[in-house]
C-alpha positions, 0 to 999 in steps of 0.5 A: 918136170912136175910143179903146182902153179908155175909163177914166178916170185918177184924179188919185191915178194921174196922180200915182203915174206916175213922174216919168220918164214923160210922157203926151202928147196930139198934135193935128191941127187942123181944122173938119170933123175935129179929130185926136187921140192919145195916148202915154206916153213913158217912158226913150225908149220909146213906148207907145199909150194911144187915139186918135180924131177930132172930126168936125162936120157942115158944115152946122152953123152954125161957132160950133156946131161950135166949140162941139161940138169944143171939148167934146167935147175937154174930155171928151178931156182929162179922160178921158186927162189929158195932161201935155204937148200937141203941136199941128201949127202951122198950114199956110197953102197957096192956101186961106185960108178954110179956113186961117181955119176951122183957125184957129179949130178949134185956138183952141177946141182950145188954149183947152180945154188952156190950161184944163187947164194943159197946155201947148201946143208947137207944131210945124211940119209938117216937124219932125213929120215928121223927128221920126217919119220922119228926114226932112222930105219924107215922104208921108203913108202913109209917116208913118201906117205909121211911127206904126204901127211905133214904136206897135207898132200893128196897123194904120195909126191911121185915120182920117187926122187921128188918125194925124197927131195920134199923130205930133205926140205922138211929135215932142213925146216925141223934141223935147221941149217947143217954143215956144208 
């Protein structure tokens, strides 16, 4: 799990962040590796807190890896303590096995927010886009590179699905709350 500094935020600081700033965790959803990332957003400027991925072995038994994303999630959320979540809804291509185990994944994963009483606002794929790119047509490169920019990053957020969870968190802080 890749983060910045890893410190966590006391309930008195949650309070004490005014009321103008909003800390958003943004979700990429998956079985094999669950993305995750975390801004602040603040008078319309965007600031990177850490980000990171959730990986489970495939050859693990499926309600272990559940079991091991949704801790580890738990662990996340009590580290950063978001007050607002965006999850990417889910994309139903030719597979529908592994539509099933994403399923699953961002069940774990909206259950360890619903606990914290964060939340959840879901967004489709081509609004994350247009929210970070100006355009629901977007490759992926072009997306990671935006994240970059608007995060003032040094680097493209690696690994993949952490880049993708960023870009939720910034659709969520340019959108604003969705449907849940």
């Amino acid at each position: 799990m890749r983060r910045s500094k890893l410190t966590a935020v006391s309930p008195a600081e949650k309070t004490a962040r005014s009321r103008l700033t909003r800390r958003i965790i943004g979700v990429d959803p998956g079985l094999a590796s669950s993305g995750w990332g975390v801004i602040e957003f603040d008078n319309l400027r965007l600031r990177y807190i850490a980000h990171g991925c959730i990986e489970t072995k495939a050859d693990c038994p499926r309600a272990e890896r559940l079991f091991f994303i949704y801790s580890r999630f738990c662990a996340v959320l009590e580290t950063y303590k978001p007050d607002e979540s965006a999850v990417e809804t889910l994309y139903f291509g030719r597979n529908v096995t592994s539509a099933i185990a994403v399923a699953e994944a961002r069940g774990v994963l909206s259950l360890a927010l619903a606990q914290q009483g964060i939340v959840v606002g879901e967004y489709p794929p081509n609004i994350i886009k247009q929210a970070v790119i100006g355009g629901g047509q977007a490759d992926k490169r072009q997306i990671q590179e935006m994240v970059r920019l608007l995060l003032g990053l040094d680097a493209v957020p690696a690994p993949d699905h952490a880049a993708d969870a960023l870009a939720a968190a910034i659709c969520r802080a340019h959108r604003g709350p969705a449907v849940s």
